[in-house]
Each structure stands twice: as structure tokens, then as C-alpha cells.
C-alpha positions as YAML, in Angstrom:
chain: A
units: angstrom
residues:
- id: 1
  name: UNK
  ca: [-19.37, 14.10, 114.15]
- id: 2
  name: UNK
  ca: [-20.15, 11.32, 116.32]
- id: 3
  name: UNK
  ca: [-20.97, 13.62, 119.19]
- id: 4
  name: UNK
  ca: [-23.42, 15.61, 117.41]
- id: 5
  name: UNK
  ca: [-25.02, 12.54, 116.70]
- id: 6
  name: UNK
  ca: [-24.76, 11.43, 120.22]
- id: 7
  name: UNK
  ca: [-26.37, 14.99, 121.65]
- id: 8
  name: UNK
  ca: [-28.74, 14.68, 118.90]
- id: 9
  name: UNK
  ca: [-30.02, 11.41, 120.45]
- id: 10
  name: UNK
  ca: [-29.92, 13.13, 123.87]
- id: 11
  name: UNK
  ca: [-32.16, 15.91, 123.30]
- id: 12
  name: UNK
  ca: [-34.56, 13.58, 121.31]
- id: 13
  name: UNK
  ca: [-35.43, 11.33, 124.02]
- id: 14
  name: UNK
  ca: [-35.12, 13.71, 126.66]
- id: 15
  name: UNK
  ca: [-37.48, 16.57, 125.00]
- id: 16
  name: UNK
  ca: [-40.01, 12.82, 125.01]
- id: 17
  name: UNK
  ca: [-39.68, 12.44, 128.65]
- id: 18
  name: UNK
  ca: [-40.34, 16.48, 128.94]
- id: 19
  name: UNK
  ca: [-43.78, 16.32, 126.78]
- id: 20
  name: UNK
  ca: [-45.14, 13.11, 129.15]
- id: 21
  name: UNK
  ca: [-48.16, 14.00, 130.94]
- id: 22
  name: UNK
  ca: [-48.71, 12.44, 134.55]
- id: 23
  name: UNK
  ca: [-51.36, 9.55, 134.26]
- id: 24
  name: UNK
  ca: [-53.04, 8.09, 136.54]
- id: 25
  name: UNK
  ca: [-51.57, 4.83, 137.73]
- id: 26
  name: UNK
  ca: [-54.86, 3.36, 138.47]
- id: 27
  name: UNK
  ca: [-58.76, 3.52, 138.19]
- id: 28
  name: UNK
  ca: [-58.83, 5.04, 141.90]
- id: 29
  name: UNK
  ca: [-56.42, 7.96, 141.86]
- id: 30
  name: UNK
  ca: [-58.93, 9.59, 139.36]
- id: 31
  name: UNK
  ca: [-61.14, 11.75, 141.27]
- id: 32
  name: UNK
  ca: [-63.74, 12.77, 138.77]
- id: 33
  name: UNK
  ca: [-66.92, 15.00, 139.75]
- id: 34
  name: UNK
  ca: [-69.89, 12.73, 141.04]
- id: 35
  name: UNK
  ca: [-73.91, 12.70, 141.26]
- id: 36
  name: UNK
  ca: [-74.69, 16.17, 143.25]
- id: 37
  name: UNK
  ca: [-71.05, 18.14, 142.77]
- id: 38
  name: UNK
  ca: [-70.78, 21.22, 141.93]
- id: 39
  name: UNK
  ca: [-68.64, 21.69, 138.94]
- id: 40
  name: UNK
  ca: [-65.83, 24.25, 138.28]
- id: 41
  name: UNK
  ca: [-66.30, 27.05, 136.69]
- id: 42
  name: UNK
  ca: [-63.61, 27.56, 133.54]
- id: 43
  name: UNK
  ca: [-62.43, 30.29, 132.15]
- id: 44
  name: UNK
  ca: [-61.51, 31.56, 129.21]
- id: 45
  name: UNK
  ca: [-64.15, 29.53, 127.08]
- id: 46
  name: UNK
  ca: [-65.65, 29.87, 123.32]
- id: 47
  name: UNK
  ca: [-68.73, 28.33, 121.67]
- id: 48
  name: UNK
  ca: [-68.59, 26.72, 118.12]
- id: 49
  name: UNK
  ca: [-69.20, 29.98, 116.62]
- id: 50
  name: UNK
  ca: [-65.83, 31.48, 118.83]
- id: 51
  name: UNK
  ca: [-68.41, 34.06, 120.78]
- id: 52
  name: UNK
  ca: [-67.50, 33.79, 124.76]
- id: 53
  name: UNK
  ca: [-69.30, 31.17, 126.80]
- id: 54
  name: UNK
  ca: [-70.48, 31.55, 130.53]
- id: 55
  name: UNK
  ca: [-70.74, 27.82, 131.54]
- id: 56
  name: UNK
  ca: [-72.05, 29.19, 135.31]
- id: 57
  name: UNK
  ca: [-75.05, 30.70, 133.41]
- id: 58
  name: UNK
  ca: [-75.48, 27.47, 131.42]
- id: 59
  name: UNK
  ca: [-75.84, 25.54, 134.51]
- id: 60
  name: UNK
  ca: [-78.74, 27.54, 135.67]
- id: 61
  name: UNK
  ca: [-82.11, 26.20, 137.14]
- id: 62
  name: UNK
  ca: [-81.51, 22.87, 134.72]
- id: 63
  name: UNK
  ca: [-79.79, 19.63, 135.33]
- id: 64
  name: UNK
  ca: [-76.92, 19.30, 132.95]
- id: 65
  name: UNK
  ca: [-74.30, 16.40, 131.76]
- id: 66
  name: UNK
  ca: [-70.72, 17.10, 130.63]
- id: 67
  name: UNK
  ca: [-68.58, 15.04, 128.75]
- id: 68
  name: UNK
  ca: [-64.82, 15.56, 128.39]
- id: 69
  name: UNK
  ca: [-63.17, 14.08, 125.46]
- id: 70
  name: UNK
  ca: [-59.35, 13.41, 126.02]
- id: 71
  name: UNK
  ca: [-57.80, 15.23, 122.90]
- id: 72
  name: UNK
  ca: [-54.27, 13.62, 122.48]
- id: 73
  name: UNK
  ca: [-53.39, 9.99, 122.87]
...
């Protein structure tokens, strides 16, 4: 009994240490996009009403800002 308890407690801290994302250990190993960049082009994405979304068309002939939320904390 004891070792189920004891792999129990194995696999929960390990599967922790498996979910951790890589963050940046300081303010200068970000490299976000600056004045003038061009920005990628994603795939794959959906407006609010789930129809497909051409962000390179978006971008067209107008100046544009884009904000990325984190999701998860």
C-alpha cells in the first residue's frame, strides 16, 4: 500500500514538471514584434462567429495593432 502511495506522489509531481511551459527568465529574452515588422501569418484561425479568418488579408493597405492576451496563468 505504501508504494502505491509513494508512485502516486511520483507521477503527481512529475506530470507538474511535464505541463511547465518555458518562461522567459527576463524582460530581454522576449523578442516581441516591433514598430515596422512584419508579422506572421497564422494558420488555422476563426472569427467570433467560427467562419475562417485570413489575418494576411486583414493587414491590407491599413495600419493595424494586435494584442495577445496570455490565456493560462
Amino acid at each position: 500500500m505504501r508504494k502505491c502511495y509513494l508512485v502516486a506522489l511520483c507521477l503527481l509531481v512529475f506530470a507538474g514538471a511535464l505541463r511547465a511551459q518555458d518562461v522567459p527568465e527576463t524582460a530581454t529574452d522576449v523578442r516581441p514584434l516591433l514598430v515596422g515588422m512584419q508579422a506572421p501569418a497564422p494558420a488555422g484561425l476563426v472569427d467570433d462567429q467560427g467562419t475562417a479568418f485570413d489575418f494576411g488579408a486583414a493587414l491590407v493597405d491599413k495600419p493595424t495593432v494586435l494584442v495577445f492576451y496570455r490565456g493560462h496563468w
